[in-house]
PyMOL commands that place a pseudoatom at each C-alpha (Angstrom):
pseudoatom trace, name=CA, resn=UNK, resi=1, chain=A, elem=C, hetatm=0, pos=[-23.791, -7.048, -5.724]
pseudoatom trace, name=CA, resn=UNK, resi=2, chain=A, elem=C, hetatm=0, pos=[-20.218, -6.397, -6.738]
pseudoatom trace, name=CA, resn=UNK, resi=3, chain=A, elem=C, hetatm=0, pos=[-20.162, -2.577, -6.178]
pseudoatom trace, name=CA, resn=UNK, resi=4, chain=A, elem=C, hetatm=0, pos=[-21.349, -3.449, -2.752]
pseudoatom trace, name=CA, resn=UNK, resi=5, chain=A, elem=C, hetatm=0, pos=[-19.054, -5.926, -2.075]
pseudoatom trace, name=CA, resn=UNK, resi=6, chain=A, elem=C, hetatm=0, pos=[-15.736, -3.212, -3.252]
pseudoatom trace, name=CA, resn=UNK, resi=7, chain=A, elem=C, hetatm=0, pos=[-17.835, -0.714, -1.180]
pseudoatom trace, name=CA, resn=UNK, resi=8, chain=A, elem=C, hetatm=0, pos=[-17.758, -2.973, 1.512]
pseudoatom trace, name=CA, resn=UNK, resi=9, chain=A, elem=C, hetatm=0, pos=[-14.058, -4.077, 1.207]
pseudoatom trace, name=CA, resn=UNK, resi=10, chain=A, elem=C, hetatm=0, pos=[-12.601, -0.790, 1.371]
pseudoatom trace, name=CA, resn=UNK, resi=11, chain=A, elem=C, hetatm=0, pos=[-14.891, 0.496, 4.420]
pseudoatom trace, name=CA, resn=UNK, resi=12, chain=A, elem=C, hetatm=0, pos=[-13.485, -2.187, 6.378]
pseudoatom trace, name=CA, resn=UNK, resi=13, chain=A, elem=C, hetatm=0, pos=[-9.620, -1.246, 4.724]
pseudoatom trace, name=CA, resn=UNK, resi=14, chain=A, elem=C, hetatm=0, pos=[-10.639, 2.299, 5.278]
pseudoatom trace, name=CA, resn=UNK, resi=15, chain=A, elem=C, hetatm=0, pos=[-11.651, 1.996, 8.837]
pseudoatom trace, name=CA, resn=UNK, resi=16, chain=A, elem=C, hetatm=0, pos=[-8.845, -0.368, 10.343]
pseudoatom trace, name=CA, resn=UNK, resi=17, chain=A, elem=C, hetatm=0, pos=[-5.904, 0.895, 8.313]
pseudoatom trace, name=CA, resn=UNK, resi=18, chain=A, elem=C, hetatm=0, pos=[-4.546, 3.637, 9.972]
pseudoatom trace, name=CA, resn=UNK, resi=19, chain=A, elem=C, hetatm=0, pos=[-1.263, 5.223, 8.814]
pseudoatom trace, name=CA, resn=UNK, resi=20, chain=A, elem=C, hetatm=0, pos=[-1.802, 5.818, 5.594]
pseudoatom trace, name=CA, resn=UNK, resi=21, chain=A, elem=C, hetatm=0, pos=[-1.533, 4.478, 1.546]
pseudoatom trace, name=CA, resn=UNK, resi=22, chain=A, elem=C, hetatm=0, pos=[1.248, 1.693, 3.186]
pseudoatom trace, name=CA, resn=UNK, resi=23, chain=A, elem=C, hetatm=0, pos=[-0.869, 0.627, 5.998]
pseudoatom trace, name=CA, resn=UNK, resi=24, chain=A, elem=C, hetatm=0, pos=[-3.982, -0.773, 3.192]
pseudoatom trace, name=CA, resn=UNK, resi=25, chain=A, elem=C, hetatm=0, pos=[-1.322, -3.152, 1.861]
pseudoatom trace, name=CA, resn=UNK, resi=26, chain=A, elem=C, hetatm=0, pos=[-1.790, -5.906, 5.101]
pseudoatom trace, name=CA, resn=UNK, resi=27, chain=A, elem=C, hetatm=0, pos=[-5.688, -5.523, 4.003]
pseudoatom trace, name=CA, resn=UNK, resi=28, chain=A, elem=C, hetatm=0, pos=[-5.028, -5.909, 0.266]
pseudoatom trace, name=CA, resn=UNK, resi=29, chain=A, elem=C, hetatm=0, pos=[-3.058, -9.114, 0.445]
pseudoatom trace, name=CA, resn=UNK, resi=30, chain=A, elem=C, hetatm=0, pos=[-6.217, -10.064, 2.366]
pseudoatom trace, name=CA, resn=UNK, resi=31, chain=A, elem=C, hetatm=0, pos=[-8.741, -8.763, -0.023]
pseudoatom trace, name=CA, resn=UNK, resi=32, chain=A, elem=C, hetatm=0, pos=[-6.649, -10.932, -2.675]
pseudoatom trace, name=CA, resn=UNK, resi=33, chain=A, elem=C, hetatm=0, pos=[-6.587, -14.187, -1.068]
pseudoatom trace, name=CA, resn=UNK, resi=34, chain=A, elem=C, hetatm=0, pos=[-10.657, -13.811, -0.161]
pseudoatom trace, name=CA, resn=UNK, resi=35, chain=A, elem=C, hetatm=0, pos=[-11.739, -12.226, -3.431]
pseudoatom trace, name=CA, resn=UNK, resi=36, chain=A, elem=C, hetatm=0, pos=[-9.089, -13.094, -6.463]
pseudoatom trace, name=CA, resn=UNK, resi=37, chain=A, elem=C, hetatm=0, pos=[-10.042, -9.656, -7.716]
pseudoatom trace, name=CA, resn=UNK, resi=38, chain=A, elem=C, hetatm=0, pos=[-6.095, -9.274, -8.292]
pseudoatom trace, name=CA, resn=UNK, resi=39, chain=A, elem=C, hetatm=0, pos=[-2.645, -11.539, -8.023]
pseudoatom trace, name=CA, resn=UNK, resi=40, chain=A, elem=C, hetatm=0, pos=[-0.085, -10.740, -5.899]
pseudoatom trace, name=CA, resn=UNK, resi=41, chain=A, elem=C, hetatm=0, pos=[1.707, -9.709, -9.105]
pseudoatom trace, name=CA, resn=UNK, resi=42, chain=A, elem=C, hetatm=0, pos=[-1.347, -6.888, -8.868]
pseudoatom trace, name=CA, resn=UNK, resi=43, chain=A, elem=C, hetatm=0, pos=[-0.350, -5.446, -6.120]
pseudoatom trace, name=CA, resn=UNK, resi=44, chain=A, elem=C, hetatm=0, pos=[3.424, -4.695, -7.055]
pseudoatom trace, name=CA, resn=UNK, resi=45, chain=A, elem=C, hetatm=0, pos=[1.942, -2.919, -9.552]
pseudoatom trace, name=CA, resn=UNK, resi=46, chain=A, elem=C, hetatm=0, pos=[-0.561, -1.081, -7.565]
pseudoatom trace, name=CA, resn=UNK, resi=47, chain=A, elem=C, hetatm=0, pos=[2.117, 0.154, -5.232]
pseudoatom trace, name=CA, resn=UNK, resi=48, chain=A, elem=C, hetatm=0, pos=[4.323, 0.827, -8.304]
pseudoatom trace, name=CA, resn=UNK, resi=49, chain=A, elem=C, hetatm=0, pos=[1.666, 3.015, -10.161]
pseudoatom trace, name=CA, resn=UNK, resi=50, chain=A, elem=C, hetatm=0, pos=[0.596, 4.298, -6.740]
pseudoatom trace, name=CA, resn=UNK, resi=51, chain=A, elem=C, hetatm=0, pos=[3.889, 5.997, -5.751]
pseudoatom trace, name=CA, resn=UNK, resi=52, chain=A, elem=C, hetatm=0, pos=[4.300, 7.226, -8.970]
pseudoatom trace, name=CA, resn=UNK, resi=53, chain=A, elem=C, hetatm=0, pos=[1.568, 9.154, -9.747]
pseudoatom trace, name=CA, resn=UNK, resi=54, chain=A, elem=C, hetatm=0, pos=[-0.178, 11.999, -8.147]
pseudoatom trace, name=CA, resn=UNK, resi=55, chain=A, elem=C, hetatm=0, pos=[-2.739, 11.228, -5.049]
pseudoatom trace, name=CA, resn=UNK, resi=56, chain=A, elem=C, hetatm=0, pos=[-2.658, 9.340, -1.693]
pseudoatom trace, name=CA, resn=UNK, resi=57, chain=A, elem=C, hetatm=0, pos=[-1.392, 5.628, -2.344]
pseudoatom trace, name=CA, resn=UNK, resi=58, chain=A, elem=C, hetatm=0, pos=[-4.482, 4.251, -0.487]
pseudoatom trace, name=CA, resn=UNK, resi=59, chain=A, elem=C, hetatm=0, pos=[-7.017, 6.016, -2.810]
pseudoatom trace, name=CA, resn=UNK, resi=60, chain=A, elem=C, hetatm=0, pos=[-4.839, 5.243, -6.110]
pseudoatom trace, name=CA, resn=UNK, resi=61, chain=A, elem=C, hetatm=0, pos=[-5.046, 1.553, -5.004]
pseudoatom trace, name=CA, resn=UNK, resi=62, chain=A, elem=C, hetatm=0, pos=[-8.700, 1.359, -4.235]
pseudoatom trace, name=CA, resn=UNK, resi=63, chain=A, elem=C, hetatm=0, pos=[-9.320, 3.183, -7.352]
pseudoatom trace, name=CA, resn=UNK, resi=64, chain=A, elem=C, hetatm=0, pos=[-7.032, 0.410, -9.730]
pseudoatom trace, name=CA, resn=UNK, resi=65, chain=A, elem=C, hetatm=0, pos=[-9.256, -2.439, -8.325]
pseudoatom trace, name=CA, resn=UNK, resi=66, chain=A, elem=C, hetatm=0, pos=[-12.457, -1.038, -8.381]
pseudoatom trace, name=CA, resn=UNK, resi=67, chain=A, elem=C, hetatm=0, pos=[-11.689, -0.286, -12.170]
pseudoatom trace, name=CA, resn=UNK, resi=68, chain=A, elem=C, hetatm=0, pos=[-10.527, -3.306, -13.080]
pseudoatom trace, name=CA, resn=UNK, resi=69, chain=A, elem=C, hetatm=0, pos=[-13.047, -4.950, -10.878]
pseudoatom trace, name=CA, resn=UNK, resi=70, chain=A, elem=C, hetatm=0, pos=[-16.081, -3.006, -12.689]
pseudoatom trace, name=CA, resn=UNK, resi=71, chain=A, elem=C, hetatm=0, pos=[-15.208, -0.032, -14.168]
pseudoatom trace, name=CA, resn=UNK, resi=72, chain=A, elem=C, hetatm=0, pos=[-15.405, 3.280, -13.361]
pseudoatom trace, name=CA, resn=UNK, resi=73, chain=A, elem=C, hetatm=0, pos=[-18.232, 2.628, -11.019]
pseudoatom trace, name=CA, resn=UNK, resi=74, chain=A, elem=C, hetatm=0, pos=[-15.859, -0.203, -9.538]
pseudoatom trace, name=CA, resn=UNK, resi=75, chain=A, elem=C, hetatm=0, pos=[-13.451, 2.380, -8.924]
pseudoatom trace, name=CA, resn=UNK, resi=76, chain=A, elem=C, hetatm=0, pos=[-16.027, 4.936, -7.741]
pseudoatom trace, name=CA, resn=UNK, resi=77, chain=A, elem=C, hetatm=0, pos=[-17.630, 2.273, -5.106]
pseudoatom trace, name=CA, resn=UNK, resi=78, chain=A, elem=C, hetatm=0, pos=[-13.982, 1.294, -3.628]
pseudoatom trace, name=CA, resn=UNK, resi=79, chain=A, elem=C, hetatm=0, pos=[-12.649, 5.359, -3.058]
pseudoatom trace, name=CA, resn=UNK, resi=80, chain=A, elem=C, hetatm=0, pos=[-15.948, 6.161, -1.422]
pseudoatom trace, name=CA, resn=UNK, resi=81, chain=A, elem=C, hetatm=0, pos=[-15.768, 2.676, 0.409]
pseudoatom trace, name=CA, resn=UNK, resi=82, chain=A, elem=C, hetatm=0, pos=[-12.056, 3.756, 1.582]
pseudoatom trace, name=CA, resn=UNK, resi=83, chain=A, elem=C, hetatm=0, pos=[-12.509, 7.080, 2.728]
pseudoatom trace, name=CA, resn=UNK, resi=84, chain=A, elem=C, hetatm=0, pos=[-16.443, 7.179, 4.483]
pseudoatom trace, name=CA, resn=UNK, resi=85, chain=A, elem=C, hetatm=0, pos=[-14.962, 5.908, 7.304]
pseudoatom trace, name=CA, resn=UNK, resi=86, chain=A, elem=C, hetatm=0, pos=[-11.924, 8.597, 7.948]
pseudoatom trace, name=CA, resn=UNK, resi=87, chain=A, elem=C, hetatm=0, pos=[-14.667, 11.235, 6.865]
pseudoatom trace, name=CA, resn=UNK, resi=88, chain=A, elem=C, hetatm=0, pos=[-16.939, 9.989, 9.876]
pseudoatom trace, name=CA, resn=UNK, resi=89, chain=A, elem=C, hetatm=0, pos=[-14.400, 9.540, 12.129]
pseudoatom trace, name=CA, resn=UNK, resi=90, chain=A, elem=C, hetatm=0, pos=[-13.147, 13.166, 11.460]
pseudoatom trace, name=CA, resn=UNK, resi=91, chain=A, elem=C, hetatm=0, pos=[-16.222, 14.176, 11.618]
pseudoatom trace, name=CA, resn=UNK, resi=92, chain=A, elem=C, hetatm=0, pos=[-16.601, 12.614, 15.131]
pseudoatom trace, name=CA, resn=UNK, resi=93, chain=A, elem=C, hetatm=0, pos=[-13.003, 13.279, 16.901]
pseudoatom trace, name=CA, resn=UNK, resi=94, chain=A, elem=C, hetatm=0, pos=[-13.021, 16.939, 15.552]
pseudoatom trace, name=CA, resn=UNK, resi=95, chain=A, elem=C, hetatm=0, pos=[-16.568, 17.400, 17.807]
pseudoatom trace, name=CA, resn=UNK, resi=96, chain=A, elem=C, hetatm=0, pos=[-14.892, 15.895, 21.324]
pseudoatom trace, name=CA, resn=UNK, resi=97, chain=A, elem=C, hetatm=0, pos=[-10.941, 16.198, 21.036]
pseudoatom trace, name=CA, resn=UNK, resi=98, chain=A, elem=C, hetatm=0, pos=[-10.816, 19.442, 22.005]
pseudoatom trace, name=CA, resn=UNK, resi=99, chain=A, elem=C, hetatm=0, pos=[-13.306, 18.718, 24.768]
pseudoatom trace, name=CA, resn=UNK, resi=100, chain=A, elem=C, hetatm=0, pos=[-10.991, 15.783, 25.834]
pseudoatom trace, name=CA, resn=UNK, resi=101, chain=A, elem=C, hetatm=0, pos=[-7.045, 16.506, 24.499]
pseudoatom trace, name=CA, resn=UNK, resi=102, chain=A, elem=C, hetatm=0, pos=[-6.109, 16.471, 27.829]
pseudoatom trace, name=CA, resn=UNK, resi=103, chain=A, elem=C, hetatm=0, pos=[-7.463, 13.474, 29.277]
pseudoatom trace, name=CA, resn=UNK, resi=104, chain=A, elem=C, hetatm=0, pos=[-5.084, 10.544, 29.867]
pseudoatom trace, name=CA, resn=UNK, resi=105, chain=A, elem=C, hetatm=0, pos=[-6.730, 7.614, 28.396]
pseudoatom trace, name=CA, resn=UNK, resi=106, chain=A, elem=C, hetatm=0, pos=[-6.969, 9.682, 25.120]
pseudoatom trace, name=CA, resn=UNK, resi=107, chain=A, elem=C, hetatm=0, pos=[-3.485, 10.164, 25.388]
pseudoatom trace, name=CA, resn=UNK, resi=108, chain=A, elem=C, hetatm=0, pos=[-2.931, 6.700, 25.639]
pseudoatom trace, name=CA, resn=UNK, resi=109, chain=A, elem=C, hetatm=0, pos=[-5.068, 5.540, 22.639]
pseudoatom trace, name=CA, resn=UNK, resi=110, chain=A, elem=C, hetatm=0, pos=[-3.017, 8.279, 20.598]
pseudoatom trace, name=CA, resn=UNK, resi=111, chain=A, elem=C, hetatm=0, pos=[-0.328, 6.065, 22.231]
pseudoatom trace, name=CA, resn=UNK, resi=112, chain=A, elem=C, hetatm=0, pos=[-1.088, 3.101, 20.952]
pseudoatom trace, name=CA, resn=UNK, resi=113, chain=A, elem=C, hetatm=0, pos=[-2.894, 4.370, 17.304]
pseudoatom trace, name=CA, resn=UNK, resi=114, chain=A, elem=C, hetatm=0, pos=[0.811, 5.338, 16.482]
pseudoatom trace, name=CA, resn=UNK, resi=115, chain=A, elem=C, hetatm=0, pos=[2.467, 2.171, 17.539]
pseudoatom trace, name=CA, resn=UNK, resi=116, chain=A, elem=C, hetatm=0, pos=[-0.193, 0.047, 15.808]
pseudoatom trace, name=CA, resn=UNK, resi=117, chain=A, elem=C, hetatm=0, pos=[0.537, 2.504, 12.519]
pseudoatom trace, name=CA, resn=UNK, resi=118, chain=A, elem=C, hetatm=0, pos=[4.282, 1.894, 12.452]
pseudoatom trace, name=CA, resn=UNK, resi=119, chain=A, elem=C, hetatm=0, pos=[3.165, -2.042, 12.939]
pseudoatom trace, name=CA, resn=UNK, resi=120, chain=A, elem=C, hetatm=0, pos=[1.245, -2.009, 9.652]
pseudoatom trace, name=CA, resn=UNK, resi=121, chain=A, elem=C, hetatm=0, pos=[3.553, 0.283, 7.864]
pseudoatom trace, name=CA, resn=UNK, resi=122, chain=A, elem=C, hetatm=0, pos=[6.227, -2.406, 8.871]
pseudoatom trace, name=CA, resn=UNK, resi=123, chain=A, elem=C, hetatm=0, pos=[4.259, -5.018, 7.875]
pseudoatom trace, name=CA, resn=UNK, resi=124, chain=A, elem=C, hetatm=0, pos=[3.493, -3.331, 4.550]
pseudoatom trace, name=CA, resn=UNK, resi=125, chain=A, elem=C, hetatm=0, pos=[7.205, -2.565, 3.502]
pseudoatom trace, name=CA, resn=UNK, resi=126, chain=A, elem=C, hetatm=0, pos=[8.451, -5.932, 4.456]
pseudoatom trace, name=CA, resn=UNK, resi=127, chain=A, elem=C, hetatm=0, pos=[5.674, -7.269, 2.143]
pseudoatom trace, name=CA, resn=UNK, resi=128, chain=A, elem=C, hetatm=0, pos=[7.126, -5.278, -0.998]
pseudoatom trace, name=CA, resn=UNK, resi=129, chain=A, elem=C, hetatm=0, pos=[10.252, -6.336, -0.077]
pseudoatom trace, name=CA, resn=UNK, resi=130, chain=A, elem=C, hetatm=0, pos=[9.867, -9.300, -0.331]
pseudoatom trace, name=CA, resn=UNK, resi=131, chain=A, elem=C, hetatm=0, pos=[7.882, -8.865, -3.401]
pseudoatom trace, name=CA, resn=UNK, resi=132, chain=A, elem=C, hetatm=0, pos=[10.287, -7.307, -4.734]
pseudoatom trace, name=CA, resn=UNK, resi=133, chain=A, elem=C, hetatm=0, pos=[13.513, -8.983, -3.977]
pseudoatom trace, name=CA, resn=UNK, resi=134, chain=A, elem=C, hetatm=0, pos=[12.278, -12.900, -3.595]
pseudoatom trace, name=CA, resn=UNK, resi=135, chain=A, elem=C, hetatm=0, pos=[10.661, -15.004, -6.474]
pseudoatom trace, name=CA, resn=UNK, resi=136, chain=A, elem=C, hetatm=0, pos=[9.121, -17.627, -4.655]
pseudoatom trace, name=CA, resn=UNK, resi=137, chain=A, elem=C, hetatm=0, pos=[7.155, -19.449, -7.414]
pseudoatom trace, name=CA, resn=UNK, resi=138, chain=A, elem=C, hetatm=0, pos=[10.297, -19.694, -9.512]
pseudoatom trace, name=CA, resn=UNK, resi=139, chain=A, elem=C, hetatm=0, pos=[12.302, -21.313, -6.459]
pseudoatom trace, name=CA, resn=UNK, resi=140, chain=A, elem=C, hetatm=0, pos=[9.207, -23.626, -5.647]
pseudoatom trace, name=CA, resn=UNK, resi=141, chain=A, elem=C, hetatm=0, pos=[9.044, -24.361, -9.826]
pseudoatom trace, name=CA, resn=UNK, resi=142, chain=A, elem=C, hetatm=0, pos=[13.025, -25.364, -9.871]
pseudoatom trace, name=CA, resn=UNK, resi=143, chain=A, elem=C, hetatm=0, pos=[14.069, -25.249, -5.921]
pseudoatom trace, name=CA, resn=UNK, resi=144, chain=A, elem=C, hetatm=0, pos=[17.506, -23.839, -7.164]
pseudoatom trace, name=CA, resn=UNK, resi=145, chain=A, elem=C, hetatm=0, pos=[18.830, -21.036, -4.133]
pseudoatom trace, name=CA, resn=UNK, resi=146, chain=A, elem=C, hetatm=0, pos=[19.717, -19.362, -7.134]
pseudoatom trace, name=CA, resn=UNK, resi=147, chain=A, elem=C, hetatm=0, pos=[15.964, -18.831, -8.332]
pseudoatom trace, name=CA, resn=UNK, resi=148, chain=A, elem=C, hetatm=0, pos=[14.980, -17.256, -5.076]
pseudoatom trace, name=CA, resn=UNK, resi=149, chain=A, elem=C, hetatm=0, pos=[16.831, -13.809, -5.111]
pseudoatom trace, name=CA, resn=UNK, resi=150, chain=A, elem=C, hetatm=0, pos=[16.137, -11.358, -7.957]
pseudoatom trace, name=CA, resn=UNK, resi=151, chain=A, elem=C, hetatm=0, pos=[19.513, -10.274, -7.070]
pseudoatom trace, name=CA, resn=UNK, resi=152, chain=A, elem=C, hetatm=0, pos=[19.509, -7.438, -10.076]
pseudoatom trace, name=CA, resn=UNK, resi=153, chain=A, elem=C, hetatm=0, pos=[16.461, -6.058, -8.360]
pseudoatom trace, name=CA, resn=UNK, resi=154, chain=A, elem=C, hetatm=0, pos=[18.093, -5.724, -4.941]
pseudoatom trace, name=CA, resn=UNK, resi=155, chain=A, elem=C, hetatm=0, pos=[21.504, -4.560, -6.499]
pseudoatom trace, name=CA, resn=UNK, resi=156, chain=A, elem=C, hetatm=0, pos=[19.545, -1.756, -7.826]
pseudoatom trace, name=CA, resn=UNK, resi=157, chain=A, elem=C, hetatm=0, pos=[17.695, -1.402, -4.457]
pseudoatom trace, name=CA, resn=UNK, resi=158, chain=A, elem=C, hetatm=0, pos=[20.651, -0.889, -2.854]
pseudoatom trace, name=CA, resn=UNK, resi=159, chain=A, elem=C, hetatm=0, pos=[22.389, 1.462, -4.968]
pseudoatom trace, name=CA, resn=UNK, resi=160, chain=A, elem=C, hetatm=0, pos=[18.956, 3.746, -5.030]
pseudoatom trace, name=CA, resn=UNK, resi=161, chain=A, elem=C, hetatm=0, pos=[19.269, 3.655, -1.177]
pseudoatom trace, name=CA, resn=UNK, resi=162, chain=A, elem=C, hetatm=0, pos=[22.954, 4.528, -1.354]
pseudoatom trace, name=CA, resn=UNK, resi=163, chain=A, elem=C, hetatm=0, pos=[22.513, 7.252, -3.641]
pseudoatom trace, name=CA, resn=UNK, resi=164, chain=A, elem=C, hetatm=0, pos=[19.371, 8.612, -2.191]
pseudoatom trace, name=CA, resn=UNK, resi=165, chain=A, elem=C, hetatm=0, pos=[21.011, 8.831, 1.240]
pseudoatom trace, name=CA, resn=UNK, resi=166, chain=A, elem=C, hetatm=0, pos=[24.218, 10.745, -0.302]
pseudoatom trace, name=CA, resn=UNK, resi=167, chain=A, elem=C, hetatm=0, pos=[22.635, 13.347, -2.832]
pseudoatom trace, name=CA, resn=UNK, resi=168, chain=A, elem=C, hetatm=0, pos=[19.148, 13.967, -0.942]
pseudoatom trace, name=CA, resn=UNK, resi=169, chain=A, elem=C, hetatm=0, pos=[17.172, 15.013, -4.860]
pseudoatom trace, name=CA, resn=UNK, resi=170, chain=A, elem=C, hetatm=0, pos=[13.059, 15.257, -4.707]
pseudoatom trace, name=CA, resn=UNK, resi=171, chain=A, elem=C, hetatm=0, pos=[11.627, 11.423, -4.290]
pseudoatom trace, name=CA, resn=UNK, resi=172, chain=A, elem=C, hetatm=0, pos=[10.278, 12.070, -8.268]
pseudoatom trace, name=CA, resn=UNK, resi=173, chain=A, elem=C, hetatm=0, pos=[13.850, 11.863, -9.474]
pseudoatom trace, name=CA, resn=UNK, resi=174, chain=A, elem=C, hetatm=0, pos=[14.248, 8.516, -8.332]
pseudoatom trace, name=CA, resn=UNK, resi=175, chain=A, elem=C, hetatm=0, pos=[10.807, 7.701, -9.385]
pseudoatom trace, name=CA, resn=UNK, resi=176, chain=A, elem=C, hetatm=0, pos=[11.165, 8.630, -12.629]
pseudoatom trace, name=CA, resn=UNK, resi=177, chain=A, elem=C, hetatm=0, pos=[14.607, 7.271, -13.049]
pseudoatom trace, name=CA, resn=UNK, resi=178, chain=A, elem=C, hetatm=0, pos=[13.857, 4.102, -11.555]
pseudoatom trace, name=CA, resn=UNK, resi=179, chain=A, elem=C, hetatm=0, pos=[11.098, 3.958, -13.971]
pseudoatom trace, name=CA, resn=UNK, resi=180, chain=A, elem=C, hetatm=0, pos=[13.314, 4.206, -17.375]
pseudoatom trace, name=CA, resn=UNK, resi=181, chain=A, elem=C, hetatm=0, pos=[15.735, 1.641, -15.605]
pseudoatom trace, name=CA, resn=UNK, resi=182, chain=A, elem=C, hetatm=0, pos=[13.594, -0.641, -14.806]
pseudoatom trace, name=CA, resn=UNK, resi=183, chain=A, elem=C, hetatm=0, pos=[12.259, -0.919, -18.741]
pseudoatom trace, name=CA, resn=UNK, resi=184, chain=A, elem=C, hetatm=0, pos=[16.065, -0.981, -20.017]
pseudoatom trace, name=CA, resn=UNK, resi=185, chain=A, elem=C, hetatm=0, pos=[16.832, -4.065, -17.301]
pseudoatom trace, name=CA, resn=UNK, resi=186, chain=A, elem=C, hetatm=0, pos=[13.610, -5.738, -19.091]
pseudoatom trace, name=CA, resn=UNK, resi=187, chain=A, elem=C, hetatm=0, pos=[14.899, -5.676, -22.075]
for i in range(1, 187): cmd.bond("trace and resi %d" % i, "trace and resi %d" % (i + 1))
show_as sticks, trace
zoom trace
């Protein structure tokens, strides 16, 4: 039942997230609280591993917890969960778009699929942000202000914005470098 339920799952991410890898993240942090299949520790990761290696973010996701869910069939049942949808849908527009590009109200659902993508996308990066830069059990644990910010992790933040805006290198630099940082801050 298992591989049905990750199928499942990622039809319904697959169907309602549109905008991309970003856009599955509102659906994961729902997935987590109804499932426990990961922690919200998990997903930092995911998104970690998921920019960093080759493939869409949404399918490198899916593919982490339906491994560690099951195994490789885990991780086979959520990718073909996640994608059936966009591959019927394709399948679907492709036949009457062209019939209908010109017709207002599909104008106006284009209209509003892009607004409702930057929503989720929004949604999404505020997420790792605060993920990233807040440490909420610690400050619940010891409810020192201190505790809340990981302030090294949004110094760094900061200075890879800074630096990114100035020099302009391929995203993999940063990726990469960020990587070998981030082990030599944890030590």
């Amino acid at each position: 039942m298992l591989i049905f339920r990750l199928f499942w799952e990622f039809f319904k991410t697959g169907l309602f997230a549109i905008g991309g890898g970003l856009a599955t993240l509102p659906f994961l942090y729902d997935m987590q609280a109804a499932t426990g299949w990961f922690t919200l520790d998990d997903i930092s990761n995911m998104i970690a591993i998921s920019e960093s290696t080759p493939g869409p973010m949404g399918i490198n996701m899916a593919t982490y917890t339906g491994f560690t869910s099951m195994g490789v069939l885990g991780g086979i049942a959520a990718v073909a969960g996640l994608v059936t949808p966009s591959i019927i849908i394709i399948i679907i527009v492709s036949n009457i778009l062209e019939k209908f590009k010109t017709n207002k109200y599909v104008q106006y659902c284009m209209y509003g699929l892009r607004a409702a993508s930057v929503g989720l996308i929004s949604v999404a990066g505020l997420r790792v942000a605060e993920a990233a830069f807040l440490r909420s059990q610690l400050f619940a644990e010891t409810g020192s202000l201190t505790d809340l910010f990981n302030i090294k992790a949004f110094i760094f933040g900061v200075v890879l914005y800074v630096v990114y805006k100035k020099t302009g290198k391929h995203p993999i630099i940063y990726i990469l470098a960020s990587g070998v940082i981030g082990v030599i801050l944890s030590m």
